[in-house]
C-alpha positions in Angstrom: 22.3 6.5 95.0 20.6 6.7 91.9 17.8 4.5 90.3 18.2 1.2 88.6 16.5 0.4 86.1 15.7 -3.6 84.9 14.3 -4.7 81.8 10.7 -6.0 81.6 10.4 -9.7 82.2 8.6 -11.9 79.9 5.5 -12.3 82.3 5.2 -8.3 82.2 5.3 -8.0 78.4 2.4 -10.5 78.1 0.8 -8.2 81.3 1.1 -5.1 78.9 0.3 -7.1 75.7 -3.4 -8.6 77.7 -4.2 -5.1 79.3 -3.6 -3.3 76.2 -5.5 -5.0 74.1 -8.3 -4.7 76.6 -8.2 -0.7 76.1 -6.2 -0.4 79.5 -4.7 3.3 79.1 -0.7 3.2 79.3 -0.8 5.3 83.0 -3.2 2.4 84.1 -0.7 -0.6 82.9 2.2 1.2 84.6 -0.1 1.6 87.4 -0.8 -2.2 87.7 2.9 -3.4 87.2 4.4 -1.0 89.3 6.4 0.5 86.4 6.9 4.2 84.8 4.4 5.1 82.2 7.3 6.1 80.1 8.5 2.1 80.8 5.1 1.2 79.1 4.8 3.9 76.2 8.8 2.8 75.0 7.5 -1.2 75.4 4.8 -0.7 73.0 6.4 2.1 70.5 9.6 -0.2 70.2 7.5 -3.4 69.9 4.7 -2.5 67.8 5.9 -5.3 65.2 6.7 -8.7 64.9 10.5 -10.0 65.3 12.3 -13.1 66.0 11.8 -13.5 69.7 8.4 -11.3 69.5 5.6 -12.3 68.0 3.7 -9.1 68.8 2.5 -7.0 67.9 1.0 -4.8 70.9 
Protein backbone atom coordinates (compact mmCIF):
# COMPACT_ATOMS: atom_id res chain seq x y z
CA UNK A 1 0.00 0.00 0.00
CA UNK A 2 1.78 2.92 -0.94
CA UNK A 3 5.48 3.95 -0.64
CA UNK A 4 7.33 5.10 2.38
CA UNK A 5 9.60 7.28 2.22
CA UNK A 6 12.70 7.79 5.03
CA UNK A 7 14.98 10.64 5.28
CA UNK A 8 18.63 10.25 4.21
CA UNK A 9 20.89 9.09 7.02
CA UNK A 10 23.98 10.92 7.93
CA UNK A 11 26.37 8.21 6.16
CA UNK A 12 24.28 8.94 2.86
CA UNK A 13 24.59 12.68 2.94
CA UNK A 14 28.46 12.38 3.23
CA UNK A 15 27.91 9.42 0.22
CA UNK A 16 26.25 12.30 -1.92
CA UNK A 17 28.54 15.07 -0.52
CA UNK A 18 32.01 12.64 -1.67
CA UNK A 19 30.42 11.49 -5.15
CA UNK A 20 29.39 14.94 -5.89
CA UNK A 21 32.21 16.55 -5.57
CA UNK A 22 33.91 13.93 -7.64
CA UNK A 23 31.62 15.04 -10.77
CA UNK A 24 29.32 11.93 -10.03
CA UNK A 25 25.99 12.96 -12.12
CA UNK A 26 22.90 13.12 -9.67
CA UNK A 27 21.11 9.76 -11.68
CA UNK A 28 24.50 8.02 -10.91
CA UNK A 29 24.47 8.97 -6.98
CA UNK A 30 20.81 7.85 -6.81
CA UNK A 31 22.02 4.97 -8.64
CA UNK A 32 24.73 3.98 -6.09
CA UNK A 33 22.50 4.59 -2.90
CA UNK A 34 19.58 3.03 -4.13
CA UNK A 35 17.60 6.28 -3.91
CA UNK A 36 15.31 8.42 -6.47
CA UNK A 37 17.17 10.97 -8.45
CA UNK A 38 14.60 13.40 -7.34
CA UNK A 39 15.83 12.20 -3.42
CA UNK A 40 19.41 13.45 -4.60
CA UNK A 41 18.46 16.76 -6.73
CA UNK A 42 16.12 17.99 -3.38
CA UNK A 43 19.44 16.93 -1.02
CA UNK A 44 21.64 19.15 -2.79
CA UNK A 45 19.12 22.15 -3.87
CA UNK A 46 18.01 22.36 -0.13
CA UNK A 47 21.58 21.93 1.24
CA UNK A 48 23.59 23.92 -1.03
CA UNK A 49 24.60 26.16 2.18
CA UNK A 50 26.06 26.03 5.41
CA UNK A 51 23.64 25.66 8.72
CA UNK A 52 23.87 24.64 12.14
CA UNK A 53 23.93 20.93 11.84
CA UNK A 54 25.44 21.21 8.11
CA UNK A 55 28.54 22.26 7.37
CA UNK A 56 28.04 21.82 3.61
CA UNK A 57 27.97 22.92 1.30
CA UNK A 58 27.44 20.19 -1.55
Amino acid sequence: MGQHYSQLSLRERMTVDLLHREGLSVRSIAARLERSASTISRELRRNAKPTKRWSGPY
